[in-house]
N, C-alpha and C positions, 0 to 999 in steps of 0.2 A: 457507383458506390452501392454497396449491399441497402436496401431497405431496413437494415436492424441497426442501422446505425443516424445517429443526428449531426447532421453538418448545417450550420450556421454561417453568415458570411463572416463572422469573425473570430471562426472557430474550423476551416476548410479540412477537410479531412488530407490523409494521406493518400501521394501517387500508390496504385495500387492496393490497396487497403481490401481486405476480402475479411467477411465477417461471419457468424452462424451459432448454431445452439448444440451444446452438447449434452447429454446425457450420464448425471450421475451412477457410481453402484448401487446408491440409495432413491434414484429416481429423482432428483432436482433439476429442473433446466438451467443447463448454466449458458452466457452469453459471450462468445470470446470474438477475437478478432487478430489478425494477425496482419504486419507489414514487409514487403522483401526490403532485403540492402539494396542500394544502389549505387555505378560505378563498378570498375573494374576490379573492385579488391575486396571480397566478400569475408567477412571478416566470421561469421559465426551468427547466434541469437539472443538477444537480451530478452528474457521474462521478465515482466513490467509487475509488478504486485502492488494493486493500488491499495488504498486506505480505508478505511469507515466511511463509508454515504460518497464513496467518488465512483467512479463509473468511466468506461475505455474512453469516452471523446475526449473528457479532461486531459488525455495525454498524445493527445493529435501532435503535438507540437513535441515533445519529446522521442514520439515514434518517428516522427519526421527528419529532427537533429538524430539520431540514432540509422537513420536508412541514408541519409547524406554521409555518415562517416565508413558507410559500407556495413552496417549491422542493420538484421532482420531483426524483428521483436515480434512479441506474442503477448497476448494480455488477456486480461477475461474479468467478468462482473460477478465481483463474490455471491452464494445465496442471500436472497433477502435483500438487494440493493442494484442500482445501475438498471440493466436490461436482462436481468437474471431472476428469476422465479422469487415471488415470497412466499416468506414461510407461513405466515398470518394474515388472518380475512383483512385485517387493518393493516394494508402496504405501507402502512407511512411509519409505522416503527420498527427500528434498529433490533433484530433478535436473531441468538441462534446460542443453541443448546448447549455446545460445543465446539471450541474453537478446531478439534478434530474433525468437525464437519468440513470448514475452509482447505484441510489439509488432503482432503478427501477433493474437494474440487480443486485443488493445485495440481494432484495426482492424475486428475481425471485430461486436465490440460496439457499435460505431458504424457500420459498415452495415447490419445486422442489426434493432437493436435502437433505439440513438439518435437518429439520424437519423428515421427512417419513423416512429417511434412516441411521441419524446418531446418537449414543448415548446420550444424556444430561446428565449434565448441560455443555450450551453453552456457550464457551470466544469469545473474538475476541483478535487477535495480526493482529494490521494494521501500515502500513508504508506510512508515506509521504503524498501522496493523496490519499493513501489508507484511512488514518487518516481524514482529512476532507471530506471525503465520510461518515465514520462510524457514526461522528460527525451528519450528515447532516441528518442521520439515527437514529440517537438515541431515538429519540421521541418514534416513530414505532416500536424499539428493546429494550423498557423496560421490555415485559413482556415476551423476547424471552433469553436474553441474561444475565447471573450473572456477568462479570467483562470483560474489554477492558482493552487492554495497548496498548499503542499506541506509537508509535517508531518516535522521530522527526519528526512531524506533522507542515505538511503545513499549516501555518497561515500566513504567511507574506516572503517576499523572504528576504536573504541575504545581507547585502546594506544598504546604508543611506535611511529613512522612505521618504527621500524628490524621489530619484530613481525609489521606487517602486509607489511612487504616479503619478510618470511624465510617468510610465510604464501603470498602470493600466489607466490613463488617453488616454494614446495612441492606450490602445486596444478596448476602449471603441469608440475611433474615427475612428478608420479604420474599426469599425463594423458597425457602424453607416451610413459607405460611401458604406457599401456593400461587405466589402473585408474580411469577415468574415474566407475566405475557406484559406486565402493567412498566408504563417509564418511568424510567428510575426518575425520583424525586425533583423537580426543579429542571427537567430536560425534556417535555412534553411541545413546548411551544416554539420549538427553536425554528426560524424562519429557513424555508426551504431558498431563497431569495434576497438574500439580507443586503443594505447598502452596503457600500463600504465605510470603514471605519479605522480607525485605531486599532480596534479589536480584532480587525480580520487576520484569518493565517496565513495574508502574504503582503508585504508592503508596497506590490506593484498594481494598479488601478485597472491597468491595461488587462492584465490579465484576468483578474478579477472579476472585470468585467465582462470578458469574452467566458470564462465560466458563467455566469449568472445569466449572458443572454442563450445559453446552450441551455438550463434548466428552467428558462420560461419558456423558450420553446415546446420542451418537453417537460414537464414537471415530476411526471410519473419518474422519470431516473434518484431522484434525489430522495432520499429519509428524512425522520424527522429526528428524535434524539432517542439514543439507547435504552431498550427496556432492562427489567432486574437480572433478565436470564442472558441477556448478551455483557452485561456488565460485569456476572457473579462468574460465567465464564471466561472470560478476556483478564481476572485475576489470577482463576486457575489457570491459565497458560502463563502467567509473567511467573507463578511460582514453578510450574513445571520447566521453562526455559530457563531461571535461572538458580536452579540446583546444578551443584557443584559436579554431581553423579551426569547428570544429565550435560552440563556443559564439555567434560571430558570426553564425549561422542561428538563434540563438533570441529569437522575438519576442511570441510570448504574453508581457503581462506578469504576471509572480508575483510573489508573497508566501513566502518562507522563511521556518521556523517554527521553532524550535530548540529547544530542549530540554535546561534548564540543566545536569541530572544526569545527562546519559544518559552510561547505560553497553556501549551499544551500537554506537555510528556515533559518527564524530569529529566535534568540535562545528568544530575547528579548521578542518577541510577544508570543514565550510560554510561557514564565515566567508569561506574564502580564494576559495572559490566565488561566492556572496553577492556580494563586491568585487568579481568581473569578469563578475557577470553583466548585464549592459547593461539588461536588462529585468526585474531582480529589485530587491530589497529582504530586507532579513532583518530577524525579530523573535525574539528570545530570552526565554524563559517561563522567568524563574527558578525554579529548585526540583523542575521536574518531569523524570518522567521519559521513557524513549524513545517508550510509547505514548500520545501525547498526546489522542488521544479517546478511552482507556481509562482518563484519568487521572482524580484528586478533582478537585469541581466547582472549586476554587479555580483549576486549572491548568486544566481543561479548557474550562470558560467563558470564558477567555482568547481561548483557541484558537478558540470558537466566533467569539467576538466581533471577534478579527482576521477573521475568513475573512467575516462579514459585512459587515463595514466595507469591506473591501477588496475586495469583488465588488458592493457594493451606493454604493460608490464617496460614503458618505455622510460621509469627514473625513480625516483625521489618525488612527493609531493610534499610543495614547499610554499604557503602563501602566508 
């Protein structure tokens, strides 16, 4: 296994797993990593688009269920997080200027890396802000990519709508004053390491576990909470992705994924999203929570099994 990558005994990396750094148009080192399918029936590649402060190892186990069913995947650690360059002398916070930066390293992962090296036809399975990247992307990835599912997607936070407006309104002012670099209010001390809890984003220990012994290993992978300027930008993309003008350019058809519990992203704003998305569908996974491939198999088999169904275009999804 590549040296740029962290394998843990209870977190083994992928057969074959080949890793490395690429080079932005804007000069960022980004960190990706790629798995073949395995088995005689090679089915195409899944782009993996992880979240906020997650990074490739977290998804050892889904590259894995993914190269067993005959799909190759590709994955990469956004700027500013994972094994990918920061942007600030202070690595430990969550910042970037522009969520067109991210779209700029998705682009970069598909010249680079997708395209030239890996088999088609292309999905994408993206998470969180993974998902509003993708989103952000769509335009550009119509004549790249046959189907996205996209797993509790950031469109709006958690909360009463009035919260997130008194939120989004604050980031927009302390950027305004210059304090762009500083965390946003009340998200400075967030444990890179946390026990598990009630509060955690998956209700399965196992897992949870096996992520947290991967970030004491290595700690440098993990962030600490969002500054003003990754915050004030991450609203300007939920507004720019869901304009009505803007939604009309999206033609990949997807699979929305939801996440009956989460306490994180607003289930409501996908739903309202979900209805006017022309080339979407939504499915809602009772009981689980926001990291739906981090979750027990009860929820996350779910997940699997839509995003199969629905890329492998073999029925009806029906739970």
């Amino acid at each position: 296994m590549d040296d740029l990558l962290i394998a843990v005994p209870e977190n083994p990396a992928p057969d074959g797993i080949e890793a490395g750094l690429l080079q932005t148009s804007d000069g960022i080192s980004i960190r990706y990593a790629r798995v073949p399918g395995r088995g005689e029936t090679k089915r195409g590649t899944v782009v993996l688009l992880p979240g906020r402060n997650e990074y490739i190892e977290k998804y050892f186990e889904t590259a894995d269920d993914l190269a067993r069913r005959g799909y190759g995947s590709a994955i990469l650690d956004w700027r500013g997080q994972g094994g990918s360059e920061r942007l600030l002398a202070n690595a430990n916070r969550g910042y970037v200027e522009s969520f067109d930066d991210y779209v700029r390293d998705l682009d970069t992962l598909f010249e680079q890396v997708v395209l030239p090296d890996c088999r088609g036809p292309y999905y994408i399975l993206a998470h969180s802000t993974g998902v509003l990247i993708a989103l952000l992307a769509s335009p550009s990835l119509t004549n790249r990519v046959r189907r996205m599912v996209l797993c509790a997607p950031l469109l709006g936070l958690a909360g009463s709508p009035a919260t997130t407006t008194w939120v989004a309104r604050l980031a927009r002012f302390l950027y305004a004053i210059g304090l762009g670099k500083m965390y946003m209010p009340g998200r400075r001390n967030r444990l890179k390491t946390p026990d598990f809890s009630p509060a955690a984003l998956s209700s399965d220990p196992e897992r949870f576990n096996r992520n947290r012994a991967t970030v004491t290993t290595s700690p440098g992978l993990a962030i600490n909470g969002p500054t003003v300027a990754w915050t004030r930008a991450m609203f300007r993309a939920v507004e720019q992705v869901t304009d009505p003008d803007f939604m009309a350019r999206l033609h990949i058809p997807s699979l929305i994924l939801a996440a009956g519990s989460d306490r994180v992203v607003s289930n409501s704003a996908i739903e309202t999203y979900a209805r006017h998305l022309r080339s979407g569908s939504l499915l809602t996974i009772d009981g689980a929570r926001h990291e739906l491939l981090q979750e027990a198999d009860r929820y996350r088999e779910q997940a699997l099994a839509a995003f199969f169904a629905f890329v492998e275009g073999t029925g009806d999804i029906d739970f």
